[in-house]
C-alpha positions as CSV (number, residue, x, y, z in Angstrom):
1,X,6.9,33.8,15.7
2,X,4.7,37.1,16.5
3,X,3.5,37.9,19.8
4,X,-0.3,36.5,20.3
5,X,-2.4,38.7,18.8
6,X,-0.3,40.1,16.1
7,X,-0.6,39.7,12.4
8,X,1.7,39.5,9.4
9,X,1.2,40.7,6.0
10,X,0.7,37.8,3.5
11,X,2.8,36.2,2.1
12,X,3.7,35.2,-2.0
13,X,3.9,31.3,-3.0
14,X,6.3,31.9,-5.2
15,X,8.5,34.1,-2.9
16,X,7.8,34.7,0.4
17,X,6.2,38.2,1.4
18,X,6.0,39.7,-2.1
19,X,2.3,39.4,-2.9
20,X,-0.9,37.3,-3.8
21,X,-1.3,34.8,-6.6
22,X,-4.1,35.4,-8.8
23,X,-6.4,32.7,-6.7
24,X,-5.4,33.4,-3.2
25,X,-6.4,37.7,-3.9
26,X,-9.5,36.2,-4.8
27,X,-10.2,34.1,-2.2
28,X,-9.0,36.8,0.0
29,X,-11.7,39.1,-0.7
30,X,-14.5,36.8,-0.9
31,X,-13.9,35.6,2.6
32,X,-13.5,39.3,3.4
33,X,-16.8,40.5,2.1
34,X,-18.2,37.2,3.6
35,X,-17.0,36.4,6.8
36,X,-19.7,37.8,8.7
37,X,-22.3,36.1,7.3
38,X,-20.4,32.6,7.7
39,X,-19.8,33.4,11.1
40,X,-23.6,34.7,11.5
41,X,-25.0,31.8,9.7
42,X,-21.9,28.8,10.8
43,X,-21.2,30.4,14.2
44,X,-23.6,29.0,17.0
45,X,-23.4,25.1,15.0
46,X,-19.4,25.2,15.7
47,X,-20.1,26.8,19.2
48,X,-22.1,24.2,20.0
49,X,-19.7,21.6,19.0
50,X,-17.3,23.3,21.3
51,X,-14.8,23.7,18.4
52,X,-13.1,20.2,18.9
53,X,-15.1,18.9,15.8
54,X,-14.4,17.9,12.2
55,X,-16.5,18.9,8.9
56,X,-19.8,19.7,8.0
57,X,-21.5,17.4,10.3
58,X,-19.2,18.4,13.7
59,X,-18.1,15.0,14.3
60,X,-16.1,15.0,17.3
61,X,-12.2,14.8,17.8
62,X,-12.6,12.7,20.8
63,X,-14.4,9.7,18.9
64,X,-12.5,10.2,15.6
65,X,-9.1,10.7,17.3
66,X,-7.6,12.0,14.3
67,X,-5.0,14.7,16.2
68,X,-3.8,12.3,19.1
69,X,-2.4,13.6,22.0
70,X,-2.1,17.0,21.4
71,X,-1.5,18.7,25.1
72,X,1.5,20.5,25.0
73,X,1.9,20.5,21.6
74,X,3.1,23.4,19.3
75,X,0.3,23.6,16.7
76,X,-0.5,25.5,13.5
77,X,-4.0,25.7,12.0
78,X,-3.4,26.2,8.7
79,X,-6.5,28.3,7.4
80,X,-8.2,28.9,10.9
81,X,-11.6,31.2,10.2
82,X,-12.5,32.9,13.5
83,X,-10.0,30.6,15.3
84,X,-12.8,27.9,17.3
85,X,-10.2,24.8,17.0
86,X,-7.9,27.2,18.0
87,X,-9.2,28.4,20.9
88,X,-11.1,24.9,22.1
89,X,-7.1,23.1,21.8
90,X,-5.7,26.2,23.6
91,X,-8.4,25.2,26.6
92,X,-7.3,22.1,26.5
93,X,-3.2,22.7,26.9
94,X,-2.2,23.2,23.5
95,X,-0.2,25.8,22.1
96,X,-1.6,26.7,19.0
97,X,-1.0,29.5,15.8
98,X,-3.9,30.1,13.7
99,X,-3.0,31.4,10.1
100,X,-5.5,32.7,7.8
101,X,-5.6,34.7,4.3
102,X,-8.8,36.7,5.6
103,X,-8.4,39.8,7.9
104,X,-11.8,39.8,8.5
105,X,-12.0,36.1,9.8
106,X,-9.1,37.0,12.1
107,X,-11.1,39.8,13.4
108,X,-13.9,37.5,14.2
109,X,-10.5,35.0,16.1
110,X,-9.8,37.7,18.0
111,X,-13.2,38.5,19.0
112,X,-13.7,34.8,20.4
113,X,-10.2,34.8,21.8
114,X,-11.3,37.7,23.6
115,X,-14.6,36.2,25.2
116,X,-13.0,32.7,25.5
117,X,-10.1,34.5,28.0
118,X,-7.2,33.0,25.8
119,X,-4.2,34.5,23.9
120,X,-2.3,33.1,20.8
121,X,-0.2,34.2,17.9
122,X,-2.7,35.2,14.8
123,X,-0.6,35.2,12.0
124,X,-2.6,37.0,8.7
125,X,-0.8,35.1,5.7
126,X,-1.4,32.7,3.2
127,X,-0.6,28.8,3.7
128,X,1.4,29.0,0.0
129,X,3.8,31.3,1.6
130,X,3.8,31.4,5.6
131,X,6.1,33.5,7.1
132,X,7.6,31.1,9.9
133,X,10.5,29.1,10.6
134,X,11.4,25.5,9.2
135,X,10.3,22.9,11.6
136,X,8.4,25.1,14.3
137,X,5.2,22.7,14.7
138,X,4.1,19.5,16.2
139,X,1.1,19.5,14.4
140,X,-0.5,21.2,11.1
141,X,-3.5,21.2,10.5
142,X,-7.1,22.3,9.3
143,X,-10.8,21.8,9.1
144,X,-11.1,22.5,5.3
145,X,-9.4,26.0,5.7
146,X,-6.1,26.2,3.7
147,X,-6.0,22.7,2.3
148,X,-9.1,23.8,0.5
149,X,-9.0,27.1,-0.4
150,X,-4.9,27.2,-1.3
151,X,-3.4,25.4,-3.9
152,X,-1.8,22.1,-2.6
153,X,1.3,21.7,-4.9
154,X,2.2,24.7,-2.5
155,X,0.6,23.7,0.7
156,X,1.9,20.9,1.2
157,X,5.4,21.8,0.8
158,X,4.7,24.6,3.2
159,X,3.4,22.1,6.2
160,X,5.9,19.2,5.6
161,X,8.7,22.4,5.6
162,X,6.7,23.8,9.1
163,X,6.8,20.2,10.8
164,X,9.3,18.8,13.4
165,X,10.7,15.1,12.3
166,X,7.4,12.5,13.2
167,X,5.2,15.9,13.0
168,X,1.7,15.3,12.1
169,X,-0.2,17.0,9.0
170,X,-3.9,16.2,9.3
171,X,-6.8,17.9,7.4
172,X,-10.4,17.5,6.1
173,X,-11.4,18.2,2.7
174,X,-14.1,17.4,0.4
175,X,-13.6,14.2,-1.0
176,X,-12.2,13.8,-4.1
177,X,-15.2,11.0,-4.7
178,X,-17.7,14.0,-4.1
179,X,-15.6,16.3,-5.8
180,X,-16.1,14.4,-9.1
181,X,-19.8,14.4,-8.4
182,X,-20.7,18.0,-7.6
183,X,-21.7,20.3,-10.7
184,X,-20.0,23.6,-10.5
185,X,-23.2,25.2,-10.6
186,X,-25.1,23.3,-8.3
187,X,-25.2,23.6,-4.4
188,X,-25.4,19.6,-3.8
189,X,-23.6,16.5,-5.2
190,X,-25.8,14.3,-7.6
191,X,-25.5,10.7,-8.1
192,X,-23.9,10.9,-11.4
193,X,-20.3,11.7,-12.1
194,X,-20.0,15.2,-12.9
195,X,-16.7,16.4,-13.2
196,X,-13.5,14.8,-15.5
197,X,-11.0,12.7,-13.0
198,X,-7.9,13.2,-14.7
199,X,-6.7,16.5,-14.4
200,X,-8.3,17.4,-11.3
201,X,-6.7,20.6,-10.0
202,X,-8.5,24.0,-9.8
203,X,-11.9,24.0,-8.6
204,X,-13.4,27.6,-9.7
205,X,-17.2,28.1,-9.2
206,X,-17.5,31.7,-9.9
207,X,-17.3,32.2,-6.4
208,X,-13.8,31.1,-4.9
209,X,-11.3,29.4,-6.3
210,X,-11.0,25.8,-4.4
211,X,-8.6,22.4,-5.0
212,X,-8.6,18.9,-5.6
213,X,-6.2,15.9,-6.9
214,X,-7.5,12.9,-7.7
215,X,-6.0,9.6,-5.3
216,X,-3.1,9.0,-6.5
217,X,-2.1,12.5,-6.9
218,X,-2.6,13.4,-3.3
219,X,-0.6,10.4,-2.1
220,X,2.2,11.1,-4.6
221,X,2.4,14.8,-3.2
222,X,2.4,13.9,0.1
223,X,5.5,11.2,-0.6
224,X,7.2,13.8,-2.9
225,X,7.1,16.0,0.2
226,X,8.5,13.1,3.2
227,X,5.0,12.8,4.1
228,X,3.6,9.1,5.1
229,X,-0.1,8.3,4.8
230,X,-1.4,7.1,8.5
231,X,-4.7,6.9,7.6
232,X,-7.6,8.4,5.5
233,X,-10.8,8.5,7.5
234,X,-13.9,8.9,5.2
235,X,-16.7,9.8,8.1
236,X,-20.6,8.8,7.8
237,X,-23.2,11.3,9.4
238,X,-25.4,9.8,11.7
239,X,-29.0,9.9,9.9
240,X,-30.0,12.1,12.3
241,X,-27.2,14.3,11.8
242,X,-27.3,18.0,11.7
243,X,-25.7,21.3,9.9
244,X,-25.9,24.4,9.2
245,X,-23.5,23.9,5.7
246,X,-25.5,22.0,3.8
247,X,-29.3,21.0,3.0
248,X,-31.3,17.4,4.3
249,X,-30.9,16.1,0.9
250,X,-27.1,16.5,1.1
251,X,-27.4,14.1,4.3
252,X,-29.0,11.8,2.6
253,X,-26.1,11.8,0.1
254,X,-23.4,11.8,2.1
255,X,-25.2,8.9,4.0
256,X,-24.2,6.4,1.2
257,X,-21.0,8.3,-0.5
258,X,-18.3,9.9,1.4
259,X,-18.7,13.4,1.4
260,X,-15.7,14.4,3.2
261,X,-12.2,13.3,3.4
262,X,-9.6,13.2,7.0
263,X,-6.3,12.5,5.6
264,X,-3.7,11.9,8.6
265,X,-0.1,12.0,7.7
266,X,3.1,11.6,9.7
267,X,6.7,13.6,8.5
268,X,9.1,11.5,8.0
């Protein structure tokens, strides 16, 4: 594991350290070129939460629970951004890694580290190849991040390999409900199903390159990998909820449909 602060080169999914798929160079440069302005616009919302929140709508870790008891607790954020979980669960006694594809996100970590007064290992890699020991974590997980932005027929091999025995894999994602719902052109969900079901894979909006398995998929990864299903948490906004991701109407939507996804799983 690199000393806190330092940063690896990323790694290949199909062999570790030898380059970028096709998707993840993508990604990589659009979070590059947009980081700042995710942070500018994004940065103040999380803030406020103070970083111990999940989704669009900052619902908070100590209602929803989702992580447990994580004190102590070796812990990789698997896609961090500028590293706010991070840092909030360092405050609070954990030891975490943050990983991330984007060097200009981990700029922004190291930044907040900086004014937060705490230190821990940055590693600059993607979660399809990460460049760490087997079994070296507690705890994997994200807040969207990798499990959203990778491809999970990677991913998930990569955090069940990462995990200790009765190691916990937990991350939010948009649901695969909305998913099916949300025109690749539009910026909100409609009421009508949009996209096919079957076949549900690669997300690609012109923008970045997302993922997505329908149900049964997911669950048949995560048990193809020695991962059991603890829960999936489908979280409501309050109506008076607010965000800086996504527009009142989207509220309104998510309201009656779950717009985001928690899935909690438990290495076997």
């Amino acid at each position: 594991m690199n000393e806190a602060g330092a940063a690896t080169d990323p790694g290949d999914p199909n062999g570790r350290g030898a380059g970028l798929t096709a998707h993840a160079a993508h990604n990589q440069s659009a979070w590059d070129a947009t980081s700042d302005e995710y942070q500018e616009r994004n940065g103040a919302f999380l803030d406020a939460s103070g970083g111990l929140a999940w989704g669009m709508y900052q619902l908070p870790e100590d209602e929803l629970r989702i992580l447990g008891d994580f004190a102590g607790k070796d812990i990789l954020e698997f896609g961090c951004g500028a590293a706010q979980w991070s840092i909030a669960l360092a405050r609070r006694g954990a030891r975490p890694v943050g990983l991330d594809l984007s060097a200009r996100q981990l700029e922004h970590a190291r930044r907040l580290m900086a004014e937060a007064g705490v230190d821990f290992p940055l590693v600059h890699a993607s979660a399809e190849s990460v460049p760490l020991p087997d079994a070296s974590f507690d705890i994997v997980f994200c807040d969207h991040g990798a499990m959203t932005f990778a491809d999970p027929y990677h991913t998930v091999p990569e955090a069940a390999r990462l995990l200790r025995p009765g190691g916990l894999l937990a991350f939010s994602h948009i649901s695969t409900f909305a998913t099916a719902c949300w025109p690749l052109d539009a910026d909100e969900p409609t009421e009508n199903l949009a996209l096919d079901y079957f076949g549900m894979h690669v997300i690609d909006d012109g923008e970045t390159t997302s993922f997505q398995l329908p149900y049964g998929e997911w669950i048949r990864l995560f048990r193809a990998n020695g991962l059991v299903v603890e829960d999936l948490v489908e979280p409501r906004p309050d109506a008076d909820a607010t965000t800086t991701y996504r527009s009142a109407e989207t509220l309104g939507w998510a309201r009656r449909w779950p717009i985001e996804s928690i899935w909690r799983l438990r290495r076997a």
